[in-house]
C-alpha positions as CSV (number, residue, x, y, z in Angstrom):
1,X,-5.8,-6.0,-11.8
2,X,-3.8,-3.3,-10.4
3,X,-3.9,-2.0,-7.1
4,X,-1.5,-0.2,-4.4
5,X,-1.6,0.0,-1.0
6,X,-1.5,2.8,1.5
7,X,1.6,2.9,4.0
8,X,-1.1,2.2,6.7
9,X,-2.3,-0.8,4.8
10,X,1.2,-2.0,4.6
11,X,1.8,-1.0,8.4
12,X,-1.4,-3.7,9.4
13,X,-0.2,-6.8,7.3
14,X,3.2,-6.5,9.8
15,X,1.5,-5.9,12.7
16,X,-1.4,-8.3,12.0
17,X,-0.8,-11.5,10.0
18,X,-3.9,-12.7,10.1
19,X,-5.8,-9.4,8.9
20,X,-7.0,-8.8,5.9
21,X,-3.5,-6.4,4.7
22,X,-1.8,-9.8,5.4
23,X,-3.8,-11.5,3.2
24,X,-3.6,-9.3,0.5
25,X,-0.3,-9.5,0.5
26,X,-0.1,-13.3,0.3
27,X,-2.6,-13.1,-2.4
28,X,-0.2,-10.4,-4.4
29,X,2.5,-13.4,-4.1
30,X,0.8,-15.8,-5.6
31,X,-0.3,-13.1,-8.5
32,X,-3.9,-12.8,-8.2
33,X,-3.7,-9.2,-8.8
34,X,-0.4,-6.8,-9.2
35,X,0.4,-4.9,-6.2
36,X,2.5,-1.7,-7.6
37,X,4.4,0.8,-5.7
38,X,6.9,3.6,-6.7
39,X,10.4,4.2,-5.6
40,X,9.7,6.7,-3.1
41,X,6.2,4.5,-1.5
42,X,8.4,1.7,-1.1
43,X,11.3,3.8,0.9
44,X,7.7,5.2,3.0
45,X,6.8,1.8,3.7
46,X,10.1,1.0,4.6
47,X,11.1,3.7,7.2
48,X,7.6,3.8,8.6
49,X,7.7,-0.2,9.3
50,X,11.0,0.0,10.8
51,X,9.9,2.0,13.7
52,X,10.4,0.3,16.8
53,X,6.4,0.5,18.1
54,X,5.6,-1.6,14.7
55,X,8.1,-4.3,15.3
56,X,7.1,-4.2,19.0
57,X,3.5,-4.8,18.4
58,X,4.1,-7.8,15.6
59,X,6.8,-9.2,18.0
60,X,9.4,-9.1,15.4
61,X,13.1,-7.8,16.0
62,X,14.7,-5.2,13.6
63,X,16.1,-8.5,11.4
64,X,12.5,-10.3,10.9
65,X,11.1,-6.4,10.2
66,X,13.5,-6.0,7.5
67,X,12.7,-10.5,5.8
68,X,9.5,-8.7,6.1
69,X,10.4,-6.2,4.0
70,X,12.6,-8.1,1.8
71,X,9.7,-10.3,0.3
72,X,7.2,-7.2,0.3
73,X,10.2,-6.1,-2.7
74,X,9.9,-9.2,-4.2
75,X,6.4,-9.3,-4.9
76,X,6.0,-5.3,-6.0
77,X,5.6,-4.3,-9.7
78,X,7.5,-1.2,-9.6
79,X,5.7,2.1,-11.0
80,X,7.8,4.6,-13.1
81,X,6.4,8.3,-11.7
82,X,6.3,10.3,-15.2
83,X,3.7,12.7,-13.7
84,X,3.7,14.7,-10.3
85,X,-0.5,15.2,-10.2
86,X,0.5,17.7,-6.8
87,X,-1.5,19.1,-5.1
88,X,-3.8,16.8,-4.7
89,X,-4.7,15.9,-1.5
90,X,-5.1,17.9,1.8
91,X,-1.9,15.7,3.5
92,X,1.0,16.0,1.2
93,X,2.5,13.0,2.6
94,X,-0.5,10.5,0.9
95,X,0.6,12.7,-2.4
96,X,3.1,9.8,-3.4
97,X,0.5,6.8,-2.7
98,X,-2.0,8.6,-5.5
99,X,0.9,9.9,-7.7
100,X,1.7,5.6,-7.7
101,X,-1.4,4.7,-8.1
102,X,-2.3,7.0,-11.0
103,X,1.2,6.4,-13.2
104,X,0.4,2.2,-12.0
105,X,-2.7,2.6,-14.0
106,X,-4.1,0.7,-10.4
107,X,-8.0,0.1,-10.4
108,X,-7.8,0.5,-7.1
109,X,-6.3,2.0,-4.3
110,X,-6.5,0.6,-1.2
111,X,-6.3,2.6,2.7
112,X,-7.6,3.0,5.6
113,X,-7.6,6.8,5.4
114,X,-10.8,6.7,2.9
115,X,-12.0,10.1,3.7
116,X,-8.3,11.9,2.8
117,X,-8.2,10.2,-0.6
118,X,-11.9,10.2,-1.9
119,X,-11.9,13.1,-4.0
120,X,-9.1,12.7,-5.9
121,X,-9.4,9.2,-6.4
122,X,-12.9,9.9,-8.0
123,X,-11.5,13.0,-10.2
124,X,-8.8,10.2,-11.2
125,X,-11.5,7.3,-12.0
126,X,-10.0,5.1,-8.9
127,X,-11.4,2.9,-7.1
128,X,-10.4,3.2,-3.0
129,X,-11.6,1.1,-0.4
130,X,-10.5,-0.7,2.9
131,X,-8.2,-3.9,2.7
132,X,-11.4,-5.9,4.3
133,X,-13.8,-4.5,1.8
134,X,-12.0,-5.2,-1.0
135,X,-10.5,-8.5,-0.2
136,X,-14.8,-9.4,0.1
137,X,-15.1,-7.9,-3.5
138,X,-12.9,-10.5,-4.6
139,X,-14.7,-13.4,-3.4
């Protein structure tokens, strides 16, 4: 299985290790699904994680931030974007989490912002839902 993760999704494993996002992630590393992200998601999750008020709030110093960061490369499959789908969405910045998700082939797609992405997942046949939701799905 395939999924990617929404920049938000990404934001709350940092800032919450015990959370659900977390544990996604620690499931992605010991491949019980594929977590795939693009180029240009990746650089998102990057400069949106090294703000100071996320870093702050997970008590971690611009160093730990970036380890963070470091293993959340290691464990991506990387997503070649062949197709720009825009416009898509109302946002143009959540353009780049579908455009990944639909070149990753991801079953699912996986945000707190369900409401921005739920017709377009639906016109693309993919699945969206909250990190706690579908870490319960896979129980």
């Amino acid at each position: 299985m395939v999924i990617v993760m929404d920049t938000d999704t990404i934001v709350a494993a940092l800032r919450s290790p015990a959370g659900a996002s977390a544990e996604l992630l620690r499931r992605a590393r010991r491949k019980d699904f594929i977590l795939a992200a693009s180029v240009s998601l990746f650089m998102e999750y990057e400069a949106v994680c090294c703000r100071p008020e996320h870093g702050e709030a997970a008590g971690l110093d611009r160093s730990e931030v970036g380890q963070f960061l470091d293993g959340l490369a290691h464990i991506i499959a990387p997503v070649d974007v062949h197709f720009l789908w825009r416009p898509q969405l109302r946002d143009p910045a959540d353009e780049l989490v579908l455009e990944a998700a639909v070149n990753a082939s991801a079953q699912a797609l996986l945000t707190f912002n369900m409401k921005h992405f739920a017709t377009a997942a639906t016109r693309f046949g993919l699945s969206i839902a909250q990190p706690g939701a579908f870490l319960r799905s896979l129980r």
